[in-house]
N, C-alpha and C positions, 0 to 999 in steps of 0.2 A: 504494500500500500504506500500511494509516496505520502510524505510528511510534507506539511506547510512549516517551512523555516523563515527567520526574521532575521533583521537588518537594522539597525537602528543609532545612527552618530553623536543624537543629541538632538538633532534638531530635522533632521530627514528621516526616513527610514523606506524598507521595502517589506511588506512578504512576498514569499515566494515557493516554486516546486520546481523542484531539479532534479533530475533524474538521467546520470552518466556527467557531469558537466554541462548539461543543457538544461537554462530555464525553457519549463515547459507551459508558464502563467505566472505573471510577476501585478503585485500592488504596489506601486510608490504611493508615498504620502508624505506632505509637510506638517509638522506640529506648527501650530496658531496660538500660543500661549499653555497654559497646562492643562486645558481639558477640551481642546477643542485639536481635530484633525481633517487635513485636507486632503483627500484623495485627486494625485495629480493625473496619474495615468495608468490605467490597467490595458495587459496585454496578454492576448494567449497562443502559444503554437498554433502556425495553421493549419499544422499536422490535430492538433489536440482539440479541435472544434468540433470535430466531430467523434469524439469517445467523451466518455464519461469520465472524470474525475471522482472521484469517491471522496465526500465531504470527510475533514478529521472534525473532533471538540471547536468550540469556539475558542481564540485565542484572546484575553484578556490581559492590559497591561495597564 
């Protein structure tokens, strides 16, 4: 099952799923103060548009 993994600088961050060295669907986001976040750009393989992802937990932070 792939794992949704994180990224996170301080002030940017991503998630994502990679699987071999290849993101296969990535979230960037900007923080906007401390409780607010901006989703700037989501992407998915164009291989992976058409299969199914299998959702994990929700990630909380």
């Amino acid at each position: 099952m792939q794992e949704i993994q994180h990224f996170f600088d301080g002030k940017k961050g991503s998630f994502y799923i990679e699987i071999n060295n290849e993101k296969l669907a990535t979230m960037d986001y900007l923080m906007a103060g401390n409780t607010k976040l901006i989703i700037e750009h989501t992407e998915v393989n164009t291989i992976e548009k058409t299969r199914i992802i299998k959702p994990s937990p929700a990630i909380f932070f």
